[in-house]
N, C-alpha and C positions, 0 to 999 in steps of 0.2 A: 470884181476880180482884178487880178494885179499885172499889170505889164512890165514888173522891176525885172523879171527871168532872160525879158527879148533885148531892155536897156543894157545890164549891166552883166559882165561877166562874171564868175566866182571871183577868180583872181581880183577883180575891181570889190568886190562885195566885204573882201576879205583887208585888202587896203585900207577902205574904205572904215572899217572897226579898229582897225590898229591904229589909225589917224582917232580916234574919237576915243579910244582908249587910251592912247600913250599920254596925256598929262597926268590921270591915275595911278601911272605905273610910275609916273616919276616921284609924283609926291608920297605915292605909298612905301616905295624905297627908302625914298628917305626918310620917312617916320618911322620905317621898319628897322630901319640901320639906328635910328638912334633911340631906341626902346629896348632892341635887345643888345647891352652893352656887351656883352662876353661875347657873344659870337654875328658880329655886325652884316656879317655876307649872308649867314644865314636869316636875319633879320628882314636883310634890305629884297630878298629874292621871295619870301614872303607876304613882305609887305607889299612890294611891285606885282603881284599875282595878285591879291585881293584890292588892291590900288587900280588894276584896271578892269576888274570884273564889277569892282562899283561902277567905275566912273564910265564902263559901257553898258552897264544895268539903267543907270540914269539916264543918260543919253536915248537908250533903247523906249524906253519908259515915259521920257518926255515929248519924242518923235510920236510913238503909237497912243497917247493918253492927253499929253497937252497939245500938240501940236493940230 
């Protein structure tokens, strides 16, 4: 059983994944912005959503399976 509920608060829980997501969201902006040339904001806002739901899938994934 887990003791993470008495450690950490939501608010920290929640940080905590935006820290571990945000390099996803950087590079998938950016790849998104320059894939879809006609409409780049749309691109980059795209690609930064799927950008950090990899890169905190992975994260997620590595903590509970490799780690």
């Amino acid at each position: 059983m887990s003791d993470i509920g008495g450690i950490f608060t939501p608010l920290d829980l929640l940080l905590m994944a935006l820290g571990a997501g945000a390099p996803g969201l950087v590079f998938g902006a950016i790849a998104g912005a320059m894939l879809k040339r006609g409409r780049p904001i749309v691109g980059a806002a795209l690609g930064g959503v799927a950008g950090f739901a990899l890169c905190l899938g992975a994260v997620v994934l590595w903590v509970l399976a490799v780690k």
